[in-house]
N, C-alpha and C positions, 0 to 999 in steps of 0.2 A: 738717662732715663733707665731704672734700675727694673728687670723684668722680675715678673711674680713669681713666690718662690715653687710653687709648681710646675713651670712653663722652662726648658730648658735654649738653653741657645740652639741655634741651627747651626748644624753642622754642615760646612760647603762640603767636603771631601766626600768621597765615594766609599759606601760601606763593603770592607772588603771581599765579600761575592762579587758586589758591582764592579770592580776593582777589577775583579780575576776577570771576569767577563768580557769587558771593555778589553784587556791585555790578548785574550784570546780571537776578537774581534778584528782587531790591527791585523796579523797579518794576513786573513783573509781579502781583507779590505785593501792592502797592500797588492793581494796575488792579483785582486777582480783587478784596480788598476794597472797592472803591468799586462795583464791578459787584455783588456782593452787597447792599453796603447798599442797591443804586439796586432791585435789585430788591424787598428788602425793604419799599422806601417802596412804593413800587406796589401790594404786596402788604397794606399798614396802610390806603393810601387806597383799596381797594379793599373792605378788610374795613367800613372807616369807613362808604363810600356804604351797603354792606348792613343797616349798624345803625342809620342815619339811614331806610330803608325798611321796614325793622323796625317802628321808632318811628311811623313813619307810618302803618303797617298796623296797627298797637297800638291809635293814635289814635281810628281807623274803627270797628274793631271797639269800645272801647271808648266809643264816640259810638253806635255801633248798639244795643249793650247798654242804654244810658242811657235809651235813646230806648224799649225791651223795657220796661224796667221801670217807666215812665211810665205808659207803654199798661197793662201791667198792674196798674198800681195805680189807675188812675182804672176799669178792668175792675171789679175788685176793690171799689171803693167804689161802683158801683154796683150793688150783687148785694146 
């Protein structure tokens, strides 16, 4: 189908401002993602430390527990 001869084809490609534009774009686009994931990591090793203190505080109390039901059982067998 042959277009009129007024009416010119479309052009895909990006006219070169848009071109420079888009190029200048990238590596901000690039830094915001590295600055997000960096922040992310901080944010993982951050959650990490609290579940390693967690775990620690589980430990205790689960050591204290231990220790309750000793006592109450040697209570217990003497009564």
């Amino acid at each position: 189908m042959a277009l009129p001869q007024n009416e010119k084809p479309q052009n895909k490609t990006p006219a070169p401002a848009q071109s420079q534009s888009n190029a200048q774009q990238a590596p901000s686009t690039a830094g915001m993602i590295i600055s997000r994931l960096n922040d992310l990591n901080v944010r993982m090793r951050l959650a990490e430390q609290r579940i390693n203190q967690n775990k620690e505080r589980l430990r205790v109390i689960d050591d204290q527990m231990l220790g309750n039901k000793k006592e109450l059982s040697s209570e217990v067998s003497e009564i």
